[in-house]
C-alpha positions in Angstrom: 96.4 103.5 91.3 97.7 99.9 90.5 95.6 97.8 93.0 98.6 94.9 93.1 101.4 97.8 93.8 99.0 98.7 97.3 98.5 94.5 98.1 102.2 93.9 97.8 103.7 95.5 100.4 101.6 96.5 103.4 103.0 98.9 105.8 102.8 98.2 109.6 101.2 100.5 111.8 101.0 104.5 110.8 104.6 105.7 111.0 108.3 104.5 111.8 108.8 101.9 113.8 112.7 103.4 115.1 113.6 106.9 115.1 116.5 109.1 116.7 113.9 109.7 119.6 114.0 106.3 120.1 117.9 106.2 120.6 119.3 106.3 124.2 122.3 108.6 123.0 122.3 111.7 120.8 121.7 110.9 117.5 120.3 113.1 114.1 118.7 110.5 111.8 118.1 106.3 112.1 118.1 104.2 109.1 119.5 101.7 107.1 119.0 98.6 109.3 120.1 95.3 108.3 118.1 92.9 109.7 118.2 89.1 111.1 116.7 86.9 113.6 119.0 85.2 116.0 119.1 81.8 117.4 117.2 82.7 120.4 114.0 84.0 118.0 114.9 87.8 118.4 114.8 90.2 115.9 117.8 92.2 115.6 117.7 95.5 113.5 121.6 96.8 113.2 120.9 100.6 112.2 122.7 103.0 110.5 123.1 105.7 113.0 124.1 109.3 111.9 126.0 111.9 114.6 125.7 115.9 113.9 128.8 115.5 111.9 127.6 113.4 109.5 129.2 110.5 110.3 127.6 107.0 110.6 128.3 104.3 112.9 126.0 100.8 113.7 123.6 100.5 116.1 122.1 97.2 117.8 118.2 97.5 118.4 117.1 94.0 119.8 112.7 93.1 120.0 111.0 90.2 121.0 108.2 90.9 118.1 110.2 92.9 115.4 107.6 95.4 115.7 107.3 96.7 119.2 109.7 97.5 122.6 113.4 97.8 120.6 116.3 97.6 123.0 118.3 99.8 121.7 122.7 99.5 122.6 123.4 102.4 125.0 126.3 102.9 122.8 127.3 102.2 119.6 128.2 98.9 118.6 130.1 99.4 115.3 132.0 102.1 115.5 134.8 103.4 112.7 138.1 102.1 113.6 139.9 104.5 111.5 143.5 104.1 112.8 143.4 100.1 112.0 141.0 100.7 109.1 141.5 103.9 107.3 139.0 103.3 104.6 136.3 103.9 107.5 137.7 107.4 108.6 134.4 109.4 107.5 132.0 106.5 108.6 130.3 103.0 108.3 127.0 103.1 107.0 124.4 100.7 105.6 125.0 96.8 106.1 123.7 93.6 105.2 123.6 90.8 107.7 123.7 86.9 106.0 124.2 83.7 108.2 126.3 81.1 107.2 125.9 77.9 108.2 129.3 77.0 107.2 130.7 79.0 109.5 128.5 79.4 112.4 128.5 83.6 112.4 126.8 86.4 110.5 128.7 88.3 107.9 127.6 92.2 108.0 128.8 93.7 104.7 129.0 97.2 104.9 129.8 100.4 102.9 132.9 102.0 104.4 133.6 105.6 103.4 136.7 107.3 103.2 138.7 109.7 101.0 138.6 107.4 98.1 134.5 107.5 98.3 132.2 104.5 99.4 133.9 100.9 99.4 132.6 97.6 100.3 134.2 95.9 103.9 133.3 93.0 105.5 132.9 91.8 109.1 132.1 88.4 110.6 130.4 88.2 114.2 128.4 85.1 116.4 127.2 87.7 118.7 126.9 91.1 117.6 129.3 92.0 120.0 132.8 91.3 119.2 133.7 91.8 114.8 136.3 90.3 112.9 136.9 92.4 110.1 138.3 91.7 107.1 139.0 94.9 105.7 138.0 96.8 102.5 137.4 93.8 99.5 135.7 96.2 96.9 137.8 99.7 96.4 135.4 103.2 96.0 133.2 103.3 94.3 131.2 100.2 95.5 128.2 99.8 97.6 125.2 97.9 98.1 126.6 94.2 98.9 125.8 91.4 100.5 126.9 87.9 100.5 125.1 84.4 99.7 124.5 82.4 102.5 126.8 79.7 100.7 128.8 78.3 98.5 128.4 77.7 95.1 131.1 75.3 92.9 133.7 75.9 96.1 133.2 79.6 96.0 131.7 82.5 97.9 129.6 84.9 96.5 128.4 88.6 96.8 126.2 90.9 95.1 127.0 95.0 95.2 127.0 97.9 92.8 130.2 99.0 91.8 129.6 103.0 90.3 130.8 103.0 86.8 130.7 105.7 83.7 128.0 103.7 82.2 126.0 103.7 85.6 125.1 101.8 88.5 124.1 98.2 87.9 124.2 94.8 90.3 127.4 93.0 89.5 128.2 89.4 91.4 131.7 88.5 92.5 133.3 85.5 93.3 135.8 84.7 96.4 137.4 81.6 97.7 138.5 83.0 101.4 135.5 85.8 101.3 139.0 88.1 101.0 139.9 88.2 97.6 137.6 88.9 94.9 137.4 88.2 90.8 135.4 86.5 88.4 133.2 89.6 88.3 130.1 90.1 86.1 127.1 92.3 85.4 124.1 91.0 86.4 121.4 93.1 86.7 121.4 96.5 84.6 119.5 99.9 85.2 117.6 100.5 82.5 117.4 103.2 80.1 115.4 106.3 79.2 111.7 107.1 81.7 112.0 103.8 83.0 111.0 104.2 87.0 114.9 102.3 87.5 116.4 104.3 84.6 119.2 105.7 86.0 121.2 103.6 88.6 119.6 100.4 90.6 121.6 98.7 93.7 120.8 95.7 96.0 118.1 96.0 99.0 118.3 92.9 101.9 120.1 90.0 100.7 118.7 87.2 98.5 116.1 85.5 100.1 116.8 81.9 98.8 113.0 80.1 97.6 112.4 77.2 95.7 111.8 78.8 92.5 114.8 80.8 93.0 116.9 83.7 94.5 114.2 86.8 94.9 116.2 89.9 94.7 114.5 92.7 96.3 116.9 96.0 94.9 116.5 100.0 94.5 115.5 101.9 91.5 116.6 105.5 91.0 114.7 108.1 88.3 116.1 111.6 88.7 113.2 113.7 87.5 113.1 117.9 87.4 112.7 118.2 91.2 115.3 115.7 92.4 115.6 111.5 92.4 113.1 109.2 93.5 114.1 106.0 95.3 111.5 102.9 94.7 111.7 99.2 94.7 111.6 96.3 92.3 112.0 93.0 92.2 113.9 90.0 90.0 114.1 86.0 90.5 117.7 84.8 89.9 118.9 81.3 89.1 119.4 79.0 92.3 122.2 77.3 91.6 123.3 80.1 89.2 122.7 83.0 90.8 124.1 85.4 87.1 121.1 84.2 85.3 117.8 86.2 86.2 114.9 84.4 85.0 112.3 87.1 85.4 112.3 91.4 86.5 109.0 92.8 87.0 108.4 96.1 84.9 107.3 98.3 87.6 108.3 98.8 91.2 106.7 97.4 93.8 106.8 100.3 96.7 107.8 103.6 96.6 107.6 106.6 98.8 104.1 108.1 100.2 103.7 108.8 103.3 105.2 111.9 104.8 108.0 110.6 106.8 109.2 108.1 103.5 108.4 112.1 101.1 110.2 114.3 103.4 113.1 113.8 105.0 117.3 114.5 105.1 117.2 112.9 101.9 113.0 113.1 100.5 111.6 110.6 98.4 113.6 107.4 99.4 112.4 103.9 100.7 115.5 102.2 101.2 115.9 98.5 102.5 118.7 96.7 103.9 117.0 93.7 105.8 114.4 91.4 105.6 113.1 88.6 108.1 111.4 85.7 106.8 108.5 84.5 109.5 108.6 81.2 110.7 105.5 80.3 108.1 108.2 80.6 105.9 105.9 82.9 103.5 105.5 86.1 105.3 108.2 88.7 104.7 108.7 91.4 107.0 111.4 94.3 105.3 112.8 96.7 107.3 113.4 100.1 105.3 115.1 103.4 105.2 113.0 106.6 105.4 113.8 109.3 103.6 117.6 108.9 105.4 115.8 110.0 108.8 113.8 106.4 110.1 113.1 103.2 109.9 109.6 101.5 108.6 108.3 98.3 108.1 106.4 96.7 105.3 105.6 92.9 105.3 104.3 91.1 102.6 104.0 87.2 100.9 106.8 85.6 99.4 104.4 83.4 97.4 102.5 86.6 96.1 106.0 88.6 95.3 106.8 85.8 92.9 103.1 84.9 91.4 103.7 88.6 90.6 106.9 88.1 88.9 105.1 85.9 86.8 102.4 88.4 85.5 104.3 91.3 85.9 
């Protein structure tokens, strides 16, 4: 097996670090966390959270280590608001946190699902416990998003994964009042054929901003005879123009093995929303959806991720 695939990403401790036994209320499966570290120096996973309907809300899950003794909300604290929002009336599911200086509060971008399918809606919080939402700004079917933690030329800008007949590919959008969306483009494209990302790719965390550029950590999807396989890859894009990737490694970088990532609701699926930077500014710790039924973590170096992009 490739030696620099197993050095990449290491994976902390033997199993999940959050699972639905972990939850203070009844819940069927945990994962999907965004993930951030606040002001104070805690590490704040907000989960996807799945009821015996189906239905997803957000969860808060607070630790002083981001590894160990999670306070977990004994409630949920992003719920569906249906009557005011009806694109959320089957759910709100997998979110991206990004702080922006600019405006002192986090912005969770979120998949909300309704009728139509999956859409893109954003929320604004300083405290995780009171949202401003904005509402729906990318109509079904879109997914995937987060936001840049600034602006570039004036304007905001967010990367998701609209679902077209061609496929599923990373576009970038541009916004003025983080409202109203245009200017959009194609960015990043699944590629064709037995290629491990052949059939659709979408974001993972949001860009993590370095001085060589924006590393974008994203999903690769390969249906093959007994179902699809969810791995990860990696591309550098431009820093002050974020459309313009300047390298995408060839093969992914972590993918499903062990039993709780290989068997699951949904097996064969590594999935991650959030990542924290550690204060050495190097070490990356990514937080990651197993299997749809848990959360693990992986942490690797930042410096290493893009020496591979080099050689890859």
């Amino acid at each position: 097996m490739n030696q620099e695939y197993e050095q990449l990403f290491i994976r902390v401790g033997d199993g999940p670090v959050l699972t639905a036994q972990d939850w203070p209320y009844r819940a069927h499966t945990i994962f999907n966390a965004a993930a951030v570290r606040d002001k104070e120096g805690m590490y704040l996973l907000l989960c996807r959270v799945e009821d015996f309907r189906g239905h997803s809300h957000l969860c808060l899950a607070q630790s002083k280590d981001g590894v160990t003794d999670w306070k977990v909300d004994t409630s949920p604290t992003f719920e569906p608001e249906p009557s005011l929002f009806p694109e959320e009336v089957w759910g709100v599911e997998d979110p991206r946190i990004t702080y922006i200086p600019e405006l002192d509060r986090f912005a969770v971008a979120y998949t909300s699902f309704s009728y139509g399918g999956p859409g893109v809606s954003i929320a604004l919080t300083s405290d995780f416990r009171q949202f401003e939402r904005l509402g729906v700004v990318m109509p079904p079917d879109d997914k995937d998003a987060a936001l840049f933690p600034r602006k570039f030329d004036g304007k905001w800008l967010m990367l998701h994964r609209p679902q077209t007949r061609q496929g599923g590919h990373i576009w970038l959008s541009y916004s003025p009042d983080l409202k109203h969306w245009g200017e959009h483009r194609m960015i990043l494209e699944a590629r064709e054929g037995s290629w491990w990302d052949a059939w659709k790719i979408g974001l993972g965390p949001p860009p993590i901003e370095t001085a060589e550029g924006w590393l974008m950590i994203y999903h690769g999807v390969r249906t093959t005879a007994s179902g699809a396989i969810y791995r990860l890859g990696i591309a550098l894009m431009d820093l002050e123009r974020p459309h313009i990737c300047i390298r995408r490694g060839a093969t992914w970088i972590f993918g499903p093995e062990r039993p709780y990532e290989v068997f699951g609701d949904v097996g064969n699926v590594v999935f991650p929303c959030g990542t924290i930077t550690e204060p050495d500014g190097d070490t990356l710790l990514m937080y990651y959806g197993c299997a749809d039924t848990s959360i693990g973590l992986a942490q690797a170096s930042i410096k290493e991720l893009l020496d591979w992009l080099v050689r890859s």
